[in-house]
C-alpha positions as a Markdown table, in Angstrom:
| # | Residue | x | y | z |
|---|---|---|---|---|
| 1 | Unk | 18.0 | 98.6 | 94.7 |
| 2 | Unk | 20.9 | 99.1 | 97.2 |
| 3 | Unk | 22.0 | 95.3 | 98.8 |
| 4 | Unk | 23.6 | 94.5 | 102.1 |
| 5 | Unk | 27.4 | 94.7 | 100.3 |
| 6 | Unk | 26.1 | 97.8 | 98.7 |
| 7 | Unk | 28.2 | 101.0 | 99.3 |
| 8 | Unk | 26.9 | 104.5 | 99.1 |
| 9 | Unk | 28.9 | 107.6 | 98.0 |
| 10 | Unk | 28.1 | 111.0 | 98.2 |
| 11 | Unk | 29.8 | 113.4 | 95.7 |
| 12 | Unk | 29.5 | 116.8 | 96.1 |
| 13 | Unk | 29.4 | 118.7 | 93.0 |
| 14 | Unk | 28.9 | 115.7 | 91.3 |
| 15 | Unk | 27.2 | 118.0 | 88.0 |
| 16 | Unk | 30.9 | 119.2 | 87.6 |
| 17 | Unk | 33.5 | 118.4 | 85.3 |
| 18 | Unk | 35.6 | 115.8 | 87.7 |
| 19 | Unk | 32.7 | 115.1 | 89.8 |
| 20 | Unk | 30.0 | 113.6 | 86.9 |
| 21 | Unk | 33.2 | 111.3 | 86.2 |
| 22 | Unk | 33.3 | 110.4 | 89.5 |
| 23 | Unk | 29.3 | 109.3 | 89.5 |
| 24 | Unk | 29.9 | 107.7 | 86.5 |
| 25 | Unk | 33.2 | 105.4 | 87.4 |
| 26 | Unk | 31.1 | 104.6 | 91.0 |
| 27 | Unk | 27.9 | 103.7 | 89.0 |
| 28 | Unk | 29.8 | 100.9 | 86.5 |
| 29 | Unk | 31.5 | 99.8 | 89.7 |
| 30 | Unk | 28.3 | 98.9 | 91.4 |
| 31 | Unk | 27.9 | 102.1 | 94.0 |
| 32 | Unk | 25.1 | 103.6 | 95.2 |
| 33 | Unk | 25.8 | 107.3 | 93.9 |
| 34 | Unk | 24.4 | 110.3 | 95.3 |
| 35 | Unk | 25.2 | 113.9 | 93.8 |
| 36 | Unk | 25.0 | 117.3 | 95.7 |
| 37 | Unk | 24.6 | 120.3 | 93.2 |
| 38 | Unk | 23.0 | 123.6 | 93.0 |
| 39 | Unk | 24.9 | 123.6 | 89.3 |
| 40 | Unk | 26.3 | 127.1 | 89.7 |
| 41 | Unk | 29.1 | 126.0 | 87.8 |
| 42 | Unk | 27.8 | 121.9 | 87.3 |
| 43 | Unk | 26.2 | 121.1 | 84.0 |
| 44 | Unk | 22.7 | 118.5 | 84.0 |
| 45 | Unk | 23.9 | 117.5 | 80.5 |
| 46 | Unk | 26.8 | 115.9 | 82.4 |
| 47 | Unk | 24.4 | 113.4 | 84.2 |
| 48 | Unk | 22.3 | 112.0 | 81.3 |
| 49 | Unk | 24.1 | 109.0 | 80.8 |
| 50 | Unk | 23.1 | 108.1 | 84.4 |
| 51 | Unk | 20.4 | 109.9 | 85.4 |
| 52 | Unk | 17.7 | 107.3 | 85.5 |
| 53 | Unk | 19.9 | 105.0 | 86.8 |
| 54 | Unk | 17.9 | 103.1 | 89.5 |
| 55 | Unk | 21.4 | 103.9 | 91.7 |
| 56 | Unk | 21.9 | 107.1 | 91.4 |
| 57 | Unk | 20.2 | 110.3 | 93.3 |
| 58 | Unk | 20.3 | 113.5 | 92.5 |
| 59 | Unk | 20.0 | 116.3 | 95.1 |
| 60 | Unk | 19.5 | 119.9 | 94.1 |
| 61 | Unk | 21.3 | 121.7 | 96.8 |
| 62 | Unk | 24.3 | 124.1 | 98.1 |
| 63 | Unk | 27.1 | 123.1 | 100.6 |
| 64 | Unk | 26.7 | 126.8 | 102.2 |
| 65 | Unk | 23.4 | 125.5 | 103.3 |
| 66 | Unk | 23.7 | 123.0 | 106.3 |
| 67 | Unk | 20.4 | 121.6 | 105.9 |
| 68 | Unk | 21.3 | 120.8 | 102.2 |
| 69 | Unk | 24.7 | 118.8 | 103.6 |
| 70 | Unk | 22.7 | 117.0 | 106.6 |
| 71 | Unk | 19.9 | 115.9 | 104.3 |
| 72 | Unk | 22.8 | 114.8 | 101.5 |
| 73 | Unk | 24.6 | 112.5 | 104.0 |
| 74 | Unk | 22.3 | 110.8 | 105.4 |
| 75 | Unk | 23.0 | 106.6 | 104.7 |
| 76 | Unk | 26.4 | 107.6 | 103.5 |
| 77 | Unk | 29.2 | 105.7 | 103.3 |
| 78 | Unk | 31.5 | 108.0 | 102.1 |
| 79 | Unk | 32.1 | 111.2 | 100.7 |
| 80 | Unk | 33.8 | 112.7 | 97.7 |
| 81 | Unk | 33.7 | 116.3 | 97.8 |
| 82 | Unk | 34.2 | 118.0 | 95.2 |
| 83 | Unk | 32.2 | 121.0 | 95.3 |
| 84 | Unk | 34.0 | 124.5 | 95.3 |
| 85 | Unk | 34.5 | 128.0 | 93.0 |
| 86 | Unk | 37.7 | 126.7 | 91.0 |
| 87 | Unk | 39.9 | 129.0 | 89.4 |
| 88 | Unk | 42.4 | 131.7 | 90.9 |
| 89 | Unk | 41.2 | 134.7 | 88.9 |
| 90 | Unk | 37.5 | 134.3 | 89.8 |
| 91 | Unk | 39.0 | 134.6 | 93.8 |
| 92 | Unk | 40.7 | 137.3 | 92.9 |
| 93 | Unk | 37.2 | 139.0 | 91.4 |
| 94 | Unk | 35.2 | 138.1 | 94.4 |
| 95 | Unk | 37.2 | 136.6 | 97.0 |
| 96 | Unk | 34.2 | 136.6 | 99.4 |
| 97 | Unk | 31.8 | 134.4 | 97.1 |
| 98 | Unk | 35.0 | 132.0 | 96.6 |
| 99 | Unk | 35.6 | 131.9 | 100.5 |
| 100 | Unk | 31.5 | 131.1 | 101.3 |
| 101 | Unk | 32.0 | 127.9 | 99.3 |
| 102 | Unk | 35.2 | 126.7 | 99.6 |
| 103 | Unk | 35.6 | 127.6 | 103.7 |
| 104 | Unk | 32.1 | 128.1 | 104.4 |
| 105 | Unk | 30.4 | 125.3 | 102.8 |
| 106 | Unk | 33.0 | 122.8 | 103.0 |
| 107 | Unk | 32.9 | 123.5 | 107.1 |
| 108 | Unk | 29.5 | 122.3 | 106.4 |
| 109 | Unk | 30.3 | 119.1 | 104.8 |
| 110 | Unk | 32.6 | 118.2 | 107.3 |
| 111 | Unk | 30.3 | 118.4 | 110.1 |
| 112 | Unk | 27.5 | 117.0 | 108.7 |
| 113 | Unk | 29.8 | 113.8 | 107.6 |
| 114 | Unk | 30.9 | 114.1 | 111.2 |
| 115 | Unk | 27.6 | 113.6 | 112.4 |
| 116 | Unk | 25.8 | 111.3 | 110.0 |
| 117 | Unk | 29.1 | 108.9 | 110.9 |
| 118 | Unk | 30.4 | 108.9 | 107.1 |
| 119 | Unk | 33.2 | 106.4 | 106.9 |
| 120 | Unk | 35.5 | 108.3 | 105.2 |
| 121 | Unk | 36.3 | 111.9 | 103.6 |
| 122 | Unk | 38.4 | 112.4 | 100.5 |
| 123 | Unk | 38.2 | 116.4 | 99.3 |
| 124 | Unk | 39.6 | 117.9 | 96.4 |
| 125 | Unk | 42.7 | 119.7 | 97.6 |
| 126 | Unk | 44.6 | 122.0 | 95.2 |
| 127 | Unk | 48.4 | 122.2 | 93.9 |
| 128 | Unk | 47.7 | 126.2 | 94.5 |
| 129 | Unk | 48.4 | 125.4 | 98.4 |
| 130 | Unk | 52.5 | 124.9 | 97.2 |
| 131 | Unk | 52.1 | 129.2 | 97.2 |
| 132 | Unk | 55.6 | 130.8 | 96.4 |
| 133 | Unk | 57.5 | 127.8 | 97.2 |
| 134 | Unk | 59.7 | 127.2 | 94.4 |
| 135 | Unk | 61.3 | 123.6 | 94.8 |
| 136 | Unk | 60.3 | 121.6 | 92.1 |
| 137 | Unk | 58.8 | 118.4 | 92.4 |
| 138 | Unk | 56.5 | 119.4 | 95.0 |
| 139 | Unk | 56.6 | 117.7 | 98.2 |
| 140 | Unk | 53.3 | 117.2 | 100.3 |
| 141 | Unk | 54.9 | 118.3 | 103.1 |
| 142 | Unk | 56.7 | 121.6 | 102.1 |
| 143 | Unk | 53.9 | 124.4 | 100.7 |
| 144 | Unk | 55.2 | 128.0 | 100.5 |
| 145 | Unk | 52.3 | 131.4 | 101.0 |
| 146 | Unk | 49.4 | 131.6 | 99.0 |
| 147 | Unk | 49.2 | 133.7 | 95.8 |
| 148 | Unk | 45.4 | 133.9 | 95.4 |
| 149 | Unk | 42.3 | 134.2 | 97.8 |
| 150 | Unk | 41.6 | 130.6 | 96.2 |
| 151 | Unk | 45.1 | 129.2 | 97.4 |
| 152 | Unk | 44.2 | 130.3 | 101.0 |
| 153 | Unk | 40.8 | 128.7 | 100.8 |
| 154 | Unk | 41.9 | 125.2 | 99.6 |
| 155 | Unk | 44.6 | 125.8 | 102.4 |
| 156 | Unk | 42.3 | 126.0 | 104.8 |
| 157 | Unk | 40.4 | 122.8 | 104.0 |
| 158 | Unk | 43.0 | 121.1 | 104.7 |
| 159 | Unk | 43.8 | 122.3 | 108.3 |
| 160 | Unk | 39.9 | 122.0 | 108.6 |
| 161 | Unk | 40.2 | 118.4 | 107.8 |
| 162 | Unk | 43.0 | 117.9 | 110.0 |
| 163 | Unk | 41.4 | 119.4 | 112.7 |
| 164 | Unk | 38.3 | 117.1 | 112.1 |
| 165 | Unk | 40.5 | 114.1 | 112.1 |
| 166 | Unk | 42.2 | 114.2 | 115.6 |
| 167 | Unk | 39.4 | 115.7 | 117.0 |
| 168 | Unk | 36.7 | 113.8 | 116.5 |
| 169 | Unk | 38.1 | 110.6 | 114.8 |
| 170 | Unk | 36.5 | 111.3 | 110.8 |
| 171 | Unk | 39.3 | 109.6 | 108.5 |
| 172 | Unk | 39.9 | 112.4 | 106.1 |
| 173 | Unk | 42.1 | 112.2 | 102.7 |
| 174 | Unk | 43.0 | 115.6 | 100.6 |
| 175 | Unk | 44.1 | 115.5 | 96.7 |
| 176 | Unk | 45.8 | 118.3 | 95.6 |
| 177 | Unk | 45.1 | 118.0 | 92.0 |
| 178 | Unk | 47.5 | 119.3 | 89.6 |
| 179 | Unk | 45.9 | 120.7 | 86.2 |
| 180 | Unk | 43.2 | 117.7 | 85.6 |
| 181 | Unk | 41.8 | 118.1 | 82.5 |
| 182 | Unk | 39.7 | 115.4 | 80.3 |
| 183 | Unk | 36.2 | 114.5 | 79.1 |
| 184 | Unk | 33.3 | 117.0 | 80.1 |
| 185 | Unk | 35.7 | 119.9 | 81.0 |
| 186 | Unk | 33.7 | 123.1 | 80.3 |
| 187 | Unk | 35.5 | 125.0 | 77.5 |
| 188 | Unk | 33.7 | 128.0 | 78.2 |
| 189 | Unk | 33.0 | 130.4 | 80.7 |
| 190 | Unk | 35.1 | 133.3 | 81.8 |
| 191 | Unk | 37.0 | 130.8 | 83.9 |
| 192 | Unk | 37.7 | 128.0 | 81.7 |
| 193 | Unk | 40.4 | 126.0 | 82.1 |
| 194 | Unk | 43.5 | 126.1 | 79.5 |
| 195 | Unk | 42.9 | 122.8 | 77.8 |
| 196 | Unk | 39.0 | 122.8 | 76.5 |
| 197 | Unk | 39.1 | 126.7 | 76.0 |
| 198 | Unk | 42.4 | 126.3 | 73.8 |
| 199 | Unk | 41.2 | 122.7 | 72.5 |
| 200 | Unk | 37.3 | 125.0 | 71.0 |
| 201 | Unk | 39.8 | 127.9 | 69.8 |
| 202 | Unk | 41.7 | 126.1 | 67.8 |
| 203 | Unk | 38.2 | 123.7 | 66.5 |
| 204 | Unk | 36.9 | 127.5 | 65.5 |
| 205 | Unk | 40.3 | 128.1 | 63.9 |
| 206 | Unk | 41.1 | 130.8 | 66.5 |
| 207 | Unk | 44.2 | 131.9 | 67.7 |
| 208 | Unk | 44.5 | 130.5 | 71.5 |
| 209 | Unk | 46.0 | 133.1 | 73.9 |
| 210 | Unk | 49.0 | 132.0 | 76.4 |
| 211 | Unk | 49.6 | 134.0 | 79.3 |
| 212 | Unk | 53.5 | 134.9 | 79.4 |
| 213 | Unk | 56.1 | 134.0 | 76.7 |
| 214 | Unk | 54.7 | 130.1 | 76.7 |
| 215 | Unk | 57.7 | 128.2 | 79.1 |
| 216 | Unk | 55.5 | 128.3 | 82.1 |
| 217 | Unk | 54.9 | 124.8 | 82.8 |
| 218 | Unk | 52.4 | 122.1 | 84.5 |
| 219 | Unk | 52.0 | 118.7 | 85.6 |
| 220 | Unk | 49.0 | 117.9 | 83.6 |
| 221 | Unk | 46.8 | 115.6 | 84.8 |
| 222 | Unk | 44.4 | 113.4 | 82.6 |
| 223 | Unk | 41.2 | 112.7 | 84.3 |
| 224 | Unk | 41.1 | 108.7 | 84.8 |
| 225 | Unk | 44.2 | 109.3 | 86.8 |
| 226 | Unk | 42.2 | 111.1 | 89.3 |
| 227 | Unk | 39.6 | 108.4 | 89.5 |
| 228 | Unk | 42.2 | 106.1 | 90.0 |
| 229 | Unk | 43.4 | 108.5 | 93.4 |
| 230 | Unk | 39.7 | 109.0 | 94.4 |
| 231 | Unk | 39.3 | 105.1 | 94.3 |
| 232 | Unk | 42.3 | 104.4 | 96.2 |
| 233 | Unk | 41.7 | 107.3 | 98.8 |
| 234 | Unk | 38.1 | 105.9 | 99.1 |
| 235 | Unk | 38.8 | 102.4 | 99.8 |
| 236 | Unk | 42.3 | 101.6 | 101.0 |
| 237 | Unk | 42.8 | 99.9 | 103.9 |
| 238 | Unk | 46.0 | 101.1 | 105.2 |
| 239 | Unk | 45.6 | 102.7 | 108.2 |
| 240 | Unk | 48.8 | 104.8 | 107.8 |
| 241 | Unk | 47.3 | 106.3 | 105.0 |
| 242 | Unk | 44.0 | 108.5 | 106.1 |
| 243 | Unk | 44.3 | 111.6 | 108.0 |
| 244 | Unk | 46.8 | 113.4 | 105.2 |
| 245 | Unk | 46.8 | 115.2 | 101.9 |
| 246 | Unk | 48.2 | 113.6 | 98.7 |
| 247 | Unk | 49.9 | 114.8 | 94.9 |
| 248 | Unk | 47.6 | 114.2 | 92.6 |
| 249 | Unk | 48.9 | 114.1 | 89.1 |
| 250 | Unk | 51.8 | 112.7 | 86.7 |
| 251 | Unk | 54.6 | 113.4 | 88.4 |
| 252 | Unk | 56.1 | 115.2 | 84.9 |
| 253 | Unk | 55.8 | 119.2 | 83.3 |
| 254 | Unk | 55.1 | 120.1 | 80.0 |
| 255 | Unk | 55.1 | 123.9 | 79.0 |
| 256 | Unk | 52.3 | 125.9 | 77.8 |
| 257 | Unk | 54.3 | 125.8 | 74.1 |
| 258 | Unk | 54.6 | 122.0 | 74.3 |
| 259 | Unk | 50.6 | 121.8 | 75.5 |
| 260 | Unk | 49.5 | 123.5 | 72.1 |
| 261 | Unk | 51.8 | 121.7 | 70.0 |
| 262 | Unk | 50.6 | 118.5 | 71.3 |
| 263 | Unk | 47.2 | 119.9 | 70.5 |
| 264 | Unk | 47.7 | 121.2 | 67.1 |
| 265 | Unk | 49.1 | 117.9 | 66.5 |
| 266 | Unk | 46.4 | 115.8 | 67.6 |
| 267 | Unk | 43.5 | 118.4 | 65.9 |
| 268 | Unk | 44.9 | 118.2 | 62.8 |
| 269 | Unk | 44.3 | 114.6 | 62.3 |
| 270 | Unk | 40.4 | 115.6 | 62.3 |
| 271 | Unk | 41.1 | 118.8 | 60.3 |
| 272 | Unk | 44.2 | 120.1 | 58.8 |
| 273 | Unk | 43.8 | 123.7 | 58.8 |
| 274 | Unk | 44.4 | 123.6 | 62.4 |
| 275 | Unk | 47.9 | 123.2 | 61.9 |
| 276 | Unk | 48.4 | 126.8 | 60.6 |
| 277 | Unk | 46.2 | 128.4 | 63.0 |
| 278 | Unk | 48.9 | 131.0 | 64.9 |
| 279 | Unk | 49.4 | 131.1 | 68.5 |
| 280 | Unk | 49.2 | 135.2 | 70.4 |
| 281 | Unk | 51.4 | 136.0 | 73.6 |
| 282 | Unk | 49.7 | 138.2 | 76.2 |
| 283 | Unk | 50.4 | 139.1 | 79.5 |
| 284 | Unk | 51.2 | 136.8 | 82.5 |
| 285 | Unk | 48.2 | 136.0 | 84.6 |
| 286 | Unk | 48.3 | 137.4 | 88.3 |
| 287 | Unk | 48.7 | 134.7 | 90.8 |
| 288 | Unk | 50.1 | 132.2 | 88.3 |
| 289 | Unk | 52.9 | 130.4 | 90.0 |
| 290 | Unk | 55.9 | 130.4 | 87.4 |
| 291 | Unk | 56.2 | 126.1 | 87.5 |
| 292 | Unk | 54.3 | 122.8 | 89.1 |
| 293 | Unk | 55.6 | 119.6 | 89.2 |
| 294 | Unk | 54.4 | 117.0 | 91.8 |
| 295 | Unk | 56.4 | 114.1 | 93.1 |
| 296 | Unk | 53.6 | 111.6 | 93.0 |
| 297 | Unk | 56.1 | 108.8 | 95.6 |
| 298 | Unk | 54.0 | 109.6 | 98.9 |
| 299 | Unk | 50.9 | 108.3 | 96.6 |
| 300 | Unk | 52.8 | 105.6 | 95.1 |
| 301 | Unk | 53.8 | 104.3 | 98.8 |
| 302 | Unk | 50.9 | 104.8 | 100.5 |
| 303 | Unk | 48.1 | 104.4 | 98.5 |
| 304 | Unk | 49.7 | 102.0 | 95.2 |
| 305 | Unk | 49.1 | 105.2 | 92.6 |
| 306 | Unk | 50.3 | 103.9 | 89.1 |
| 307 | Unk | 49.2 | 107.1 | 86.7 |
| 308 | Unk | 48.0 | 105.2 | 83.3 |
| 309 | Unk | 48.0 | 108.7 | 81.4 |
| 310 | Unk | 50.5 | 111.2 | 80.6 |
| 311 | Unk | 49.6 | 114.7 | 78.9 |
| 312 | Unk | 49.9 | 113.2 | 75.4 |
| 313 | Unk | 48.3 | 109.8 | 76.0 |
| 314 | Unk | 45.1 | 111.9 | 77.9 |
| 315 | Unk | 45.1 | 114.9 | 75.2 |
| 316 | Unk | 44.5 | 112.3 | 72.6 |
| 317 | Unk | 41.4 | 110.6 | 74.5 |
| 318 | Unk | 40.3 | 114.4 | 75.1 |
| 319 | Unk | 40.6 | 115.6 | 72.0 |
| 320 | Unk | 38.7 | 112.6 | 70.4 |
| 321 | Unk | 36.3 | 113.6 | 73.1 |
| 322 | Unk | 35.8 | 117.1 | 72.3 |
| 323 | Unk | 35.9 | 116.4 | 68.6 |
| 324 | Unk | 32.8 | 114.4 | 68.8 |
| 325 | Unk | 31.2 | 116.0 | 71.6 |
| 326 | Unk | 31.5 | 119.7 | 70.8 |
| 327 | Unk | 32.2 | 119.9 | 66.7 |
């Protein structure tokens, strides 16, 4: 039963791999949870810790259908939206699909919060929007051109929610994450992120396949720092800090080589062999920006971000993860 000090939260795509985190860091902290999915990429299996939790509600639904985003909001404090068609080759394969969800739908979101006077929007925002620009660490405000039909769409979220914000007075926050990976990240799929897909290669004792010669390299981003953002978005009250986009991540790069050593590493302490499985070099990956490293000081400043986990503290709680989870 919701009380008087009760807040609500709505997360969109809350059957996904960051958003069933989300509902379950909200729920321990005494939220009323409400998750938007029409699990086209969301899993139910990553809501049955919680699902007959007395404050949590599940609404089968898609963010390109207004209805489904005015029915979602109603009694809603704020919003987390994480609903959208990740990955850049998927754009790349149907740009239009990618552009109904991530433009279309999150158009929707925005005006339903709008109207059902939501206190508060945080969105996922991508590091994709830095483009071709090729300073390193990336500064929030100094993005380059899009590389992928994805890139423009998370783009244009952004000048949707700033748009939203001077116009009609809905405090908005955008997190470009950086590479988040952690527990409940889908290792497969055609469009599975780097970390699970590698992590249930090498568990099968398959050779993992890097894109390029391996010295690409990423701010990885373990999970339970992007609660910690999401939190601090949601309920900070400096005023100077709404109505802007933040770095979400480390604020440090690891290459592609250095991510599957750690990971052969960490594997082998639950089964040797792993160590001598063999790593193959293909082709780089169109779209792929060469390097991504976020300053994470505008966070820091405005919002009190203190990152608990780097890459090899958050592989390690991953791996154990995956280990018992998926072997």
């Amino acid at each position: 039963m919701k009380t008087s000090t009760q807040k609500t939260v709505l997360i969109t795509g809350g059957a996904g791999f960051i958003g069933s985190n989300l509902c379950e860091y909200f729920l321990k902290a005494d939220y009323k949870v409400i998750c938007l999915d029409n699990f086209s990429t969301g899993h139910r299996h990553n809501l049955k810790d919680f699902i007959e939790n007395t404050n949590f509600k599940l609404i089968e639904g898609d963010i390109r259908n207004i209805a489904d985003c005015v029915s979602a909001v109603q009694g809603v404090d704020y919003v987390l939206h994480q609903a959208a068609l990740g990955s850049v080759p998927r754009s790349i394969n149907d740009p239009i699909t990618t552009n109904d969800v991530n433009v279309s739908g999150f158009l929707n979101m925005l005006t339903a919060s709008r109207d059902a006077k939501v206190k508060r929007f945080i969105y996922a925002a991508s590091s994709s929007t830095y483009g071709d620009s090729v300073g390193l660490p990336k500064v929030e405000d100094v993005i380059g051109k899009p590389l992928s039909p994805y890139a423009i769409t998370k783009y244009v979220n952004e000048l949707y929610a700033e748009i939203f914000s001077k116009t009609y007075g809905l405090e908005t926050i955008g997190l470009r994450y950086f590479n988040v990976f952690g527990r409940k990240q889908d290792p497969k799929g055609a469009y599975a992120a780097v970390i699970p897909k590698f992590v249930m290669q090498l568990m099968n004792h398959e050779s993992p396949v890097i894109n390029g010669d391996g010295n690409y390299s990423r701010d990885f981003t373990y999970i339970d720092n992007v609660i910690q953002m999401n939190e601090l978005a949601m309920t900070s009250q400096n005023t100077k800090a709404v109505n802007t986009v933040y770095n979400t991540a480390f604020g440090d790069r690891n290459t592609l080589n250095d991510l599957v050593g750690y990971l052969k590493k960490y594997l082998s302490e639950f089964d040797s062999e792993i160590a001598n499985v063999k790593i193959i070099y293909g082709e780089n990956r169109a779209g792929d920006i060469p390097h991504s490293l976020a300053s994470i000081d505008k966070a820091k400043t405005m919002l009190g971000y203190n990152p608990k986990y780097s890459l090899q503290e958050g592989l390690k709680e991953a791996v154990s993860w995956y280990w018992e989870n998926l072997k």
